[in-house]
N, C-alpha and C positions, 0 to 999 in steps of 0.2 A: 774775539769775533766768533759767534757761531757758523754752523754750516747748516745749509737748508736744511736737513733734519733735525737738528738741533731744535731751530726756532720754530718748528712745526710743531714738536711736543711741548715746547714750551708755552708756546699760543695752546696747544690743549689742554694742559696742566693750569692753566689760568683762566680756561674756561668751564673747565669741570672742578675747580677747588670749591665754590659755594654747594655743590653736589656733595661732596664728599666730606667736608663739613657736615653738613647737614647728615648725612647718613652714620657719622662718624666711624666712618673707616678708619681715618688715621694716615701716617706716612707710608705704609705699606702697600703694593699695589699687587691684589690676587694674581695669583697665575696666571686663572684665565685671560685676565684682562690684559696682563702682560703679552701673551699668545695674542691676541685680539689684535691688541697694538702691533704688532711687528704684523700680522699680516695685513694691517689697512696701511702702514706705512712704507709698503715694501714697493709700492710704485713711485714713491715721491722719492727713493733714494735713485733710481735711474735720471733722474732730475737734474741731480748733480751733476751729472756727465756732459749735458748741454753746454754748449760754449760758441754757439753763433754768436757773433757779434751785434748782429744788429735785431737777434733776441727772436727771432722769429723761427718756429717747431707748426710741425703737423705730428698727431699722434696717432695712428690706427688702433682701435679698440674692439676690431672684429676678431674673432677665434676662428681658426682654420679645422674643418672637421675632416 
């Protein structure tokens, strides 16, 4: 069984594979892109932590200056 982040890249890795074909990258994934990935997926792992039961989150998105 994966865990939410798991099936997240997995879901992207399936979405970008006719990309990268196409480009022929290959099995290897640049750095950068590596970098890239961990910081766009780095809110979805807080995700995990959720454990209402009856599934119901508010998530504030404003930055305090």
């Amino acid at each position: 069984r994966l865990d939410f982040t798991e099936r997240v890249a997995l879901e992207l890795a399936q979405a970008f594979a006719p990309v990268v074909r196409a480009f022929g990258v290959g099995t290897t994934v640049p750095l950068e892109l590596q970098r890239l990935l961990e910081i766009v997926l780095e809110p979805w792992k807080s995700l995990e932590r959720l454990n209402d039961p009856r599934g119901l989150y508010a998530i504030c998105l404003c930055v305090a200056h």
